[in-house]
N, C-alpha and C positions, 0 to 999 in steps of 0.2 A: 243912556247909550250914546256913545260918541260917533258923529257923523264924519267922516270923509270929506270933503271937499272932491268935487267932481275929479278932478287931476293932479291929485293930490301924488301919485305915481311920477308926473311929470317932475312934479318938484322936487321929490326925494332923491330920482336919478338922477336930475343936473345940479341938484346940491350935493353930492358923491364925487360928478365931474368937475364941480368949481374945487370939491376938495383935494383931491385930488393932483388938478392941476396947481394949486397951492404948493401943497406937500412935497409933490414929487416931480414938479415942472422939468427938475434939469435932468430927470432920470429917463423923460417920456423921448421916441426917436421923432424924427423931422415925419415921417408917416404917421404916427398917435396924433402930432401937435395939427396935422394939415385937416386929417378924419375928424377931430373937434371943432375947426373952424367952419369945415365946409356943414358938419353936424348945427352948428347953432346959426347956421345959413336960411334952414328948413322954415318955412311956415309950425306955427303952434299944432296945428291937425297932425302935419308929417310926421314932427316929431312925437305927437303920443301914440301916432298907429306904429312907428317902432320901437316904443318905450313898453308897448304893449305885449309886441313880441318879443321882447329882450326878457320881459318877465315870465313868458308861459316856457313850458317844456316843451325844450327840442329846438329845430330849426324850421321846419316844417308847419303849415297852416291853411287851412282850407278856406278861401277867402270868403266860402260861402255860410260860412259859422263867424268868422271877425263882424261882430256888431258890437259897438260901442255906444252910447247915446250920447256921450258928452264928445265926439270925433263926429263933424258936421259932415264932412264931404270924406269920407274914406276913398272911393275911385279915386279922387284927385291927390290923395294923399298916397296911394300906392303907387298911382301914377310916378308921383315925385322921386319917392323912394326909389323905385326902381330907374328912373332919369338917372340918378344921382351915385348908383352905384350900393344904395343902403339894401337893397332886396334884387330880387328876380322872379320873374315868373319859373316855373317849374317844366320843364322841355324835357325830349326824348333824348336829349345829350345827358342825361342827370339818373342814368340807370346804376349807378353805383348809390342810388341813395334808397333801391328800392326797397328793404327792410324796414327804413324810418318813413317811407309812405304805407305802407302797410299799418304800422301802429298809428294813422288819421283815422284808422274806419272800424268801427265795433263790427260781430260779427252777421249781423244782417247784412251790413253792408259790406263788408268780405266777401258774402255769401251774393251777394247781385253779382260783384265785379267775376265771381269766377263764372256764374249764368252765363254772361257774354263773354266768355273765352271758350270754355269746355261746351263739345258736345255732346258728350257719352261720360258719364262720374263711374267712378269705380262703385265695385258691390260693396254693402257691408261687410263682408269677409275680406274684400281688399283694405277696405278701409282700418277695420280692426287690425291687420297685420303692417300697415302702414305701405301696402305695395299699389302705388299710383299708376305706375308707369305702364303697367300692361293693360292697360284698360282706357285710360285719359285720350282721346280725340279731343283738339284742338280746331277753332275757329280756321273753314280754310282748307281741314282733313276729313277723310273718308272716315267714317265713326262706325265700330263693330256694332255699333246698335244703331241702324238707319233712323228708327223708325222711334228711338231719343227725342225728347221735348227738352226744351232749357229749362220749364218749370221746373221739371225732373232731378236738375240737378239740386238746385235750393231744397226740396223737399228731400232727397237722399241724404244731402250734406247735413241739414240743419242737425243731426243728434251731433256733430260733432263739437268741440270743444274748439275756442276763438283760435287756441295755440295749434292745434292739426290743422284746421281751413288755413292758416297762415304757410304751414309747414307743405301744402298743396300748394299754394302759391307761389312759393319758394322752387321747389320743385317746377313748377311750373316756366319759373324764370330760365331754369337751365335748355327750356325745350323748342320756347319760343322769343321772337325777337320783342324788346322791349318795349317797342312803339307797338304792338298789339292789346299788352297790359294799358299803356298809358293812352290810346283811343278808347278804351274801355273806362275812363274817367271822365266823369261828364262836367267837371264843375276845375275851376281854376286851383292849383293850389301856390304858394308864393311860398319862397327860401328866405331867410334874413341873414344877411351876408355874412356881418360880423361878433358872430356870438363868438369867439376865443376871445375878440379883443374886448370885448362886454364885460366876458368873464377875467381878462384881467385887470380891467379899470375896476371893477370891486374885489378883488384880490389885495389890489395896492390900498384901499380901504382900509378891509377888514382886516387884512393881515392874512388871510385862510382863506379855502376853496368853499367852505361848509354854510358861510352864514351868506343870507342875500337881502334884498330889499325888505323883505316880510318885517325884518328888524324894524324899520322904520313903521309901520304899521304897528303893529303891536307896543311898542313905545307911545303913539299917539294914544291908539284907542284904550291906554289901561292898562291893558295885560301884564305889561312888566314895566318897571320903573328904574331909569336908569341914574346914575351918580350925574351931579351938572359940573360940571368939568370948566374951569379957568379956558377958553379957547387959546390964550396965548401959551398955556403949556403942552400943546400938544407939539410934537415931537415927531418927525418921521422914524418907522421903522425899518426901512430901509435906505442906507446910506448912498449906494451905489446900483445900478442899473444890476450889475454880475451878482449881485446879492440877492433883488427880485426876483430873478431868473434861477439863481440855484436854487430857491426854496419853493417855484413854482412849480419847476423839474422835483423833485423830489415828491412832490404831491401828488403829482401826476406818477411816481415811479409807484407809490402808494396805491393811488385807485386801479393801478397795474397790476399788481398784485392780487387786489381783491377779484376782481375779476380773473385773472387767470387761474386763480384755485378755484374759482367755482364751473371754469371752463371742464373740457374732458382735455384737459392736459398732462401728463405723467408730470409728482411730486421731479423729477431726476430732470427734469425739462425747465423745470420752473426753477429749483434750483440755479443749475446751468445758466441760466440768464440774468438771472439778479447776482448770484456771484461776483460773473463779468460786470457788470452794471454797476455793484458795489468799489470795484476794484478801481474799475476809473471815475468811481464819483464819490470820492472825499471829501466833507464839507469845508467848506474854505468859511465861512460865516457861522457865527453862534445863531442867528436869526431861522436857520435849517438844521441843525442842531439835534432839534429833540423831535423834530419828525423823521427825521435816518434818523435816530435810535427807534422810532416807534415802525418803523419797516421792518428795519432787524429784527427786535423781537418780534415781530410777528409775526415774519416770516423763519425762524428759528423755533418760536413752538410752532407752526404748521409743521414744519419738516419732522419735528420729534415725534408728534403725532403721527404723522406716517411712514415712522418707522427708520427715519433715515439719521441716527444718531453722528455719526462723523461730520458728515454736510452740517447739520444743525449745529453742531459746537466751528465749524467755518465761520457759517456765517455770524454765528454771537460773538467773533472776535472783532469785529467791525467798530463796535461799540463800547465803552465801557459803562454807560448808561446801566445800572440797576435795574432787573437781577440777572441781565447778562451775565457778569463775573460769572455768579457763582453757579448758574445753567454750564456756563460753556467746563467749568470745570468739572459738575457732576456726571456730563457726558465724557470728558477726557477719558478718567475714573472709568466709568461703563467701558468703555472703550480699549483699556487698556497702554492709553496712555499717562498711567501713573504718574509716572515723575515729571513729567509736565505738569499734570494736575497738582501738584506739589509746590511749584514753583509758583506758578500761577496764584494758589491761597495763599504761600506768604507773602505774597506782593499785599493780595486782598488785608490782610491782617495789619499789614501797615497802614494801610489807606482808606479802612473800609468809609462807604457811603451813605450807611444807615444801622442801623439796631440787627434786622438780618443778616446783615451781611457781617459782622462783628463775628455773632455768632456762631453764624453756620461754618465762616475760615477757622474760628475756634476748638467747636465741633471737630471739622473734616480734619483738621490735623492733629487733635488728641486721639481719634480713632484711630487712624494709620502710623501712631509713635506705639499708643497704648493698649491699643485694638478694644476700645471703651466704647462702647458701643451707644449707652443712652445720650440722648442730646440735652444739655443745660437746661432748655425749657420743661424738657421730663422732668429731672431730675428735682426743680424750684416746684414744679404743681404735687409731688409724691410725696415733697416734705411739706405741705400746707396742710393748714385746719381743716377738718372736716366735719360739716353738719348734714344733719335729716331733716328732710322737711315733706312735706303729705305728697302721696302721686299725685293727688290732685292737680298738682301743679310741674306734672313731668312735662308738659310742651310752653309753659309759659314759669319758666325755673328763676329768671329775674325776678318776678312779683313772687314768687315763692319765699323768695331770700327776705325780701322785703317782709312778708307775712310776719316770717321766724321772727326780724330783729323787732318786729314791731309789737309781738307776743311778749316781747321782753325788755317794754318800755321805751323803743329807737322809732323817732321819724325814719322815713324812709322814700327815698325819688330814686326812677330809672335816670341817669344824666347822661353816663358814658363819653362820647366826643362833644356832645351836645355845644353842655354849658362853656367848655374851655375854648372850641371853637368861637361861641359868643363873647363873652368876656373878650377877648383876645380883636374880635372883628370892632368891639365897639371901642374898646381902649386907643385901639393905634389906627380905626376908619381914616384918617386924613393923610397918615403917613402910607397907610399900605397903596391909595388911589393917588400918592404923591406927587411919582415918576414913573414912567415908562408907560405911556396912556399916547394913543397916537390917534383916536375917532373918538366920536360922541356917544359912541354906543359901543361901548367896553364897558362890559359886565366884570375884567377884572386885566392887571397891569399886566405886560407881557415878559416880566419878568418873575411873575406869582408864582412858578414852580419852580425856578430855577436856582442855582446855589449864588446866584448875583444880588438874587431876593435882598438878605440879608445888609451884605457889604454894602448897597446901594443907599441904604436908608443907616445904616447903621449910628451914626451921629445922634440921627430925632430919636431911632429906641432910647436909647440913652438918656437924653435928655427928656423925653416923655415919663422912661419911669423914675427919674430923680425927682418929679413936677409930681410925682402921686405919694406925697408923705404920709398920707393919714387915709381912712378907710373913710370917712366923711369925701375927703376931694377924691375917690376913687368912688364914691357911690355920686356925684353931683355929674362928673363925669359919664358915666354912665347914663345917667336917666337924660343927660343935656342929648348926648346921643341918641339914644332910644326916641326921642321925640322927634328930634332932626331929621331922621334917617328913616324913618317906618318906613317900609314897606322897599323900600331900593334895594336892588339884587346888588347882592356882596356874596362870593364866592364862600365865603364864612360861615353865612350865616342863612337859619328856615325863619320868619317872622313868625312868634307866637308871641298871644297875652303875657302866655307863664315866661316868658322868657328872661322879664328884667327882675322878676321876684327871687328868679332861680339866680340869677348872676349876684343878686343881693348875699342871699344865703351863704353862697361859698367865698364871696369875699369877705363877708361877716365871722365864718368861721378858719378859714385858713389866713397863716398871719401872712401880711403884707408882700413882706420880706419875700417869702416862698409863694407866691404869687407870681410876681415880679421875676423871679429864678425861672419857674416854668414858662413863663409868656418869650423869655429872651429864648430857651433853649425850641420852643416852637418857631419863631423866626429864625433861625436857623437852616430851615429844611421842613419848608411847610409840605411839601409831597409826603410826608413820612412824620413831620411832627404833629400834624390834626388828626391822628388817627392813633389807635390802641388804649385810650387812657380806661378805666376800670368803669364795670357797667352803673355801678349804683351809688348813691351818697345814702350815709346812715351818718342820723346824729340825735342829741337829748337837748334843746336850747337853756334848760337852766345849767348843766353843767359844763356846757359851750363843749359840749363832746362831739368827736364827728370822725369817721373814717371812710374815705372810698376803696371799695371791694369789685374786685373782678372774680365774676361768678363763675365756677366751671364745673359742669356734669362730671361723673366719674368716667364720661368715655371721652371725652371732651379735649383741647390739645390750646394750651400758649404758646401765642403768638412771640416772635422774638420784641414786637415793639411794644406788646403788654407787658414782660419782662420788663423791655428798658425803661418805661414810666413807672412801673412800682421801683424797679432800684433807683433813679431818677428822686423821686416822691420822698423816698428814703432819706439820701442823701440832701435834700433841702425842706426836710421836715412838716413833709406832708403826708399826714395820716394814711396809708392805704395798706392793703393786703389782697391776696388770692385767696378763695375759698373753693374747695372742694365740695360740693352738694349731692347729696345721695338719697333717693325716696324712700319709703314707708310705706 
């Protein structure tokens, strides 16, 4: 078990801040640069009693829960803090914050603080109808029940539920002045001033709202293992102050969103706002990019979902991020606006952006020329082979296939994405962690989805697979990996035993050549190329026979990107087929 170091918090945040200020020194304003100076001014205590708080949730903290053992003098260290401008104490001017003090107190102690307010609690039949107000006497007020005890109220209240004593509370806000609520606190509670600007020193980090310190933690004690990274290649990602900032805003227009749908706000409301929102905030940086598209969609299926077909093909025109297109056209269509939708798929058809989208512009415009109605992926599963094999294996139909080929002399492995993912992670591991790495703890490059992927590295693909002549240096390669790397998170790749046995086999079996074909056409457009390849490998090692099969039930549907890897496979001479599977 790996131990901590008492302040080991300390360290990880002002190695973030020195990184930081590295990184992105000329990006930070004359206030960030002054807040870091006068920050590393603090005494060692000050600073970890607010590295402390930069770490818990919220901004709010009951100073009478803050113990630390390894923080010597915490009064003197709050003291500081609040000297200095890092905290404050919590006052009667701070009634706007009265819902995040609320969530300091579970509900027994919900349940004191309202004793000393109320002197008369509503009946259970008020309570169940949620009607406070005709009943609730207030500290101060003549109470319809003289002759009320405060026990009285704790013991009525306690069958309720934390979120109702809150929703009295609340209620309560509206009736009396705030400094009655805030004398009815018996104990200090302290604010921490600068939690935005917290949260944007690890933004400029991580790159992203989502990941925080724990990173650092879980890298020390085990948990996950990260790539060790050249330090002088690390690279800021963001070039310009305007570029931090639009992709911060956008994050935030994100977590906007999620929250508003779950508010009680009409879809037509939310709409309305993002619209506008969308309209004046066009990404000016790739680096924001692909979070407005993941807004749009997302906010584009919510709307469809709730029924609002026109609005939802609006907002998918935002974007051309995949499968906007082809959304925003099947609502045009619905919608009747045809010839639009017309236009629109031939553009798609010139351009498309993956295997789907190929298709489905394919599809939509053979039906409305020929009014053909089946789609190409029918069409390829209706003309394939068909076999029987036992119900026994009507919920596990993969090991069924397997059974059959195996009744009939064929090895047999489930592989699917598996192997090609691996293969593919250990072949090109140095090139794909090359470029585009800007922290120590990047799980993976920040160009790994994007279509720069490729162009970026393209040179070493190249030269890497001209470097693999022979199945000998594509297996030493391999194993030299496997060994190097166990256990380090790579986007690619799950760490198993079987993993280098299985990578053996298919480069054993499948020639070179066609190898090398599929690994270039997966960098490519890794969003879309690590996914659909056929479920199972079947082969007989004396006659080096071997096919991969995508299994499909008779009710079952192909995907357009398992289509493109079987034609794909085809076309550079790798064994594979669709099967049709029907019980007995």
């Amino acid at each position: 078990m790996v131990v901590l170091p008492p302040k080991y918090y300390l360290d990880y945040f002002e190695f973030l801040l020195r990184f930081v200020q590295q990184q992105y020194g000329n990006l930070l304003t004359e206030a960030e640069n002054q807040w870091l100076q006068t920050y590393y001014l603090l005494p060692e205590d000050a600073r970890c009693a607010f590295v402390r708080m930069t770490n818990r949730r919220g901004c709010l903290f009951r100073y009478s829960k803050f113990s630390y053992a390894e923080i010597e003098n915490i009064p003197m260290s709050f003291q500081l803090l609040v000297q200095q401008g890092f905290a404050q104490w919590l006052a009667v001017a701070h009634e706007e914050l009265y819902a995040d003090i609320l969530e300091l107190f579970n509900k027994e102690e919900l349940l004191g603080l309202l004793a000393k307010i109320v002197t008369s609690p509503p009946t259970p039949l008020q309570i169940e109808r949620g009607d406070f107000a005709s009943s609730l006497t207030f500290k101060g007020q003549k109470s319809s029940s003289p002759n009320a005890e405060r026990v009285g109220v704790k013991s009525l209240l306690s069958i309720l539920k934390k979120e109702k004593i809150k929703e009295i509370h609340l209620f309560i806000q509206k009736n009396i002045p705030f400094a009655v609520f805030f004398e009815s606190i018996s104990e200090k509670i302290i604010y921490q001033n600068h939690e935005k600007l917290i949260a944007f020193f690890r933004f400029l980090f991580f790159g992203n709202q989502y990941q925080d310190m724990t990173e650092f933690v879980v890298r020390d004690i085990g948990v996950s293992r990260f790539e060790q990274f050249d330090s002088t290649k690390f690279v800021p990602l963001f070039t310009q102050r305007a570029e931090a900032e639009e992709k911060w805003e956008v994050i935030e227009a994100l977590r906007l969103f999620y929250e508003m749908k779950g508010d009680e706000i009409s879809p037509l409301q939310v709409y309305d706002y993002f619209y506008a929102w969308l309209l004046k905030n066009t990404p000016k940086f790739q680096t924001s990019a692909v979070t407005h598209s993941r807004l749009v969609l997302k906010l584009g299926e919510w709307l469809e979902k709730n029924k609002l077909a026109e609005e939802a093909a609006e907002i998918y025109s935002f974007t051309t991020q995949s499968p906007a297109p082809e959304k925003r056209i099947r609502l045009l269509h619905k919608t009747g606006q045809t010839a639009k939708a017309l236009a629109l798929c031939e553009q798609l058809l010139a351009n498309p952006q993956n295997a789907d989208e190929l298709l489905f512009a394919q599809d939509f415009l053979a039906k409305q020329s020929t009014k053909r109605s089946i789609r190409t992926v029918t069409q390829h599963l209706k003309e394939a082979e068909q076999i029987t094999i036992s119900k026994d294996f009507k919920y596990k139909i993969e090991l069924g296939t397997i059974d059959y080929f195996q009744q009939q002399g064929w090895n047999g492995i489930y592989v699917e994405n598996y192997v090609w993912r691996c293969l593919f992670g250990l072949v090109f591991w140095d090139i794909v962690f090359d470029v585009n790495i800007h922290h120590p703890l990047q799980r993976r490059p920040s160009d790994f989805y994007s279509p720069q992927f490729f162009e970026n590295r393209q040179t070493k693909f190249e030269q890497r697979l001209q470097s693999l002549d022979s199945f000998e240096a594509l297996q030493q390669l391999l194993a030299q990996r496997y060994e190097e790397k166990w256990g380090i998170d790579n986007p690619l790749l799950q760490w198993h035993e079987a993993m280098l046995p299985l990578c053996y086999l298919v480069a054993s079996l499948v020639p070179l050549q066609s190898l090398k074909q599929v690994w270039l056409e997966m960098a490519k457009n890794l969003q879309v190329g690590t996914k659909g390849f056929p479920d199972i490998l079947i082969w007989q090692e004396k006659e080096k026979k071997y096919a991969f099969i995508e299994v499909k039930s008779m009710t079952d549907n192909l995907s357009a990107q398992q289509l493109y890897w079987l034609r794909f496979f085809e076309q550079v001479g790798v064994q594979a087929k669709v099967l049709r599977v029907d019980f007995q």
